[in-house]
C-alpha positions in Angstrom: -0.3 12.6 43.3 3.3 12.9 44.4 6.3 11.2 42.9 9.9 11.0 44.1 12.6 8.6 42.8 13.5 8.6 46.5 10.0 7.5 48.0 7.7 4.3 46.8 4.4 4.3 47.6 2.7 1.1 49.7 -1.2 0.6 49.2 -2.0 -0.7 52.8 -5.7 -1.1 53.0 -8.8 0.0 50.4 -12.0 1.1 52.1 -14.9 0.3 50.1 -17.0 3.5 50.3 -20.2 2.7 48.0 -21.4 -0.7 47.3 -20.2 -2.8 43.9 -22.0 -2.2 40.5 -20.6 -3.6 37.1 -21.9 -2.6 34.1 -20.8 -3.8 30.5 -19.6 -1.6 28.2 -18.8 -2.1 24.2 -16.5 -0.1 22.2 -16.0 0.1 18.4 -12.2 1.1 17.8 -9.6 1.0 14.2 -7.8 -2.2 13.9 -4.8 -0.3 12.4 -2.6 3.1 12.3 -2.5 5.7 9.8 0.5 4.9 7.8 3.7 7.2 8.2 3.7 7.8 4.4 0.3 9.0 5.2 1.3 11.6 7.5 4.3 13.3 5.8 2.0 13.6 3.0 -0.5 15.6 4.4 2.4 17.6 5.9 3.9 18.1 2.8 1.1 19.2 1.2 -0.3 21.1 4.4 -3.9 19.4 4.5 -5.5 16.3 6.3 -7.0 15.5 3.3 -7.6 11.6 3.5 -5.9 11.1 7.0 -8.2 9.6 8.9 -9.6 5.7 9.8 -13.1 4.9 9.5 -14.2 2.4 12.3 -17.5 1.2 10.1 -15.5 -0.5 7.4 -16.2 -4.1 8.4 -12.0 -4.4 8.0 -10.9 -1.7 10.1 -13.4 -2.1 13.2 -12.9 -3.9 16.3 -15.1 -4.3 19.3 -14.1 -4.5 22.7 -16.1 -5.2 25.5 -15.3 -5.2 28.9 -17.4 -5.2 32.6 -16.1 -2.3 34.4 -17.2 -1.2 38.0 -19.6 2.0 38.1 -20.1 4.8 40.6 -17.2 3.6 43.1 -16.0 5.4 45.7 -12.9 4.3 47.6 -10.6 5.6 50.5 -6.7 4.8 49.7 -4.4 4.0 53.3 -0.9 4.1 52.2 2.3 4.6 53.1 5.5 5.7 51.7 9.1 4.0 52.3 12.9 5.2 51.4 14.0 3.5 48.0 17.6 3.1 47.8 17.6 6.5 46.0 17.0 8.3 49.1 19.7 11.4 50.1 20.8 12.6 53.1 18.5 15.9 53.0 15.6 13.4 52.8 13.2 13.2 55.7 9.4 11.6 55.8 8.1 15.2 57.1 9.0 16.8 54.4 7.6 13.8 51.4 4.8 14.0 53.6 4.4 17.8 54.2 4.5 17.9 50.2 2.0 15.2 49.6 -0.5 16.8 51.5 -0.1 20.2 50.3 -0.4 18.9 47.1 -3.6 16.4 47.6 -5.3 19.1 49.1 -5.0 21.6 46.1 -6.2 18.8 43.3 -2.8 18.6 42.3 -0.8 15.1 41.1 2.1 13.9 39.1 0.0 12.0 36.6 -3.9 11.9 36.4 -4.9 9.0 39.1 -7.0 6.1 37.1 -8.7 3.4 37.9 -7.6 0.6 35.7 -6.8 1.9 32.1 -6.6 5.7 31.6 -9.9 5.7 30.4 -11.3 5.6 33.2 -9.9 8.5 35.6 -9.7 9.0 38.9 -11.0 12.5 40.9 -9.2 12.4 44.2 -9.6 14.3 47.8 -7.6 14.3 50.8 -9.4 13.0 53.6 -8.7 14.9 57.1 -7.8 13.0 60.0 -11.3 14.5 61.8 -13.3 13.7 58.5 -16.9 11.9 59.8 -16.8 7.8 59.2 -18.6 6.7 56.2 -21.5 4.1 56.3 -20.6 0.8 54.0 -23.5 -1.1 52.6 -24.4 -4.6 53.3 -24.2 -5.5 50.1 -20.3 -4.6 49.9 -19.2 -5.6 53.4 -18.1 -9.0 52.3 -16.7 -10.1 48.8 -14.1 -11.8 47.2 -13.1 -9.8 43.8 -10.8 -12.3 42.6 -7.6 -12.3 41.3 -6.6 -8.7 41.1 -3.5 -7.3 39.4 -1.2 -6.0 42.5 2.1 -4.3 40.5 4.4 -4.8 37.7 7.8 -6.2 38.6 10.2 -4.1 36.3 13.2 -6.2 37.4 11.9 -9.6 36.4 10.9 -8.8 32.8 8.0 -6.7 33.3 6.0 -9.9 35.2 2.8 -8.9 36.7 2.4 -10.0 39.7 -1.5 -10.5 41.6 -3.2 -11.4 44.2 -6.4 -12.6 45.8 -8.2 -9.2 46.7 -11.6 -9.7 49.4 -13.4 -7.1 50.7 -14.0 -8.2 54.6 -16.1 -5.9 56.5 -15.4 -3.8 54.1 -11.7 -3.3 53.8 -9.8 -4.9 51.3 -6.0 -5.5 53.0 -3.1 -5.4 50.4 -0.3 -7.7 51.1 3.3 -6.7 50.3 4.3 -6.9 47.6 7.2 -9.0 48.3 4.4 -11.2 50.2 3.9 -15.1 49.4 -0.2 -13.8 48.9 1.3 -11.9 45.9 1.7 -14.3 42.8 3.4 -14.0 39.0 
């Protein structure tokens, strides 16, 4: 939503508004690209002509499945801390000040996902005086597993996890510089 080589954003806690469904999904997607030679033909000759990939040739199509959550519903606490990128003129009322201006108009950086980018993200700002939320029984207490925390960019691009539970439910983030946060 907002983005700042000065600021990096902390996940704190993830409140688990609606309870947990999965549901399994299958995908048929091309095994390959369209070749380059491809392309500067059909520029050269200004049509699209044969520039495409069927996905039914038994050689070309691959399935992927995957068990993805449905109808989910989450509210995000976080926080924001200096990086060593910060200036003089920078202050947390004004990060902040922006932040919410922008979360309250729709606006963001990049499109919020939830996962892969197939699977986007709408998002609200929740007001201080907003009325609590019920939680479900069924989602009050869970452990999810291992659950991917962050990259870390300065060790190779190593991601890093940790063991997410939903108690009571909240599910509680550790640092990521934590000993609960694993390569």
């Amino acid at each position: 939503i907002y983005w700042k080589p000065a600021i990096t954003w902390v996940i704190d806690k993830i409140h688990v508004l609606k309870p947990i469904k999965f549901e399994s999904i299958r995908r048929n997607e091309v095994a390959s690209k369209i070749s380059s030679r491809k392309v500067q033909t059909a520029m050269s000759n200004s049509s699209t002509q044969g520039l495409y990939l069927v996905a039914d040739e038994g050689k070309e199509r691959q399935q992927r499945a995957a068990t993805v959550l449905r109808d989910v519903a989450y509210l995000i606490e976080a926080h924001f801390e200096f990086t060593d990128k910060a200036g003089s003129d920078d202050n947390e009322g004004k990060h902040l000040d922006i932040f919410n201006r922008r979360a309250k108009k729709g606006e963001c950086f990049h499109q919020p996902y939830l996962g892969t980018r197939e699977f986007p993200a709408e998002f609200s700002l929740v007001e201080a005086n907003s009325q609590e939320i019920e939680l479900t029984e069924e989602n009050i207490n869970c452990d999810l597993g291992w659950m991917l925390h962050d990259i870390d960019f300065s060790r190779d691009k190593t991601p890093r996890f940790f063991r997410a539970e939903i108690k009571n439910g909240i599910v509680n983030v550790p640092r990521f510089s934590s000993k609960e946060v694993l390569a």
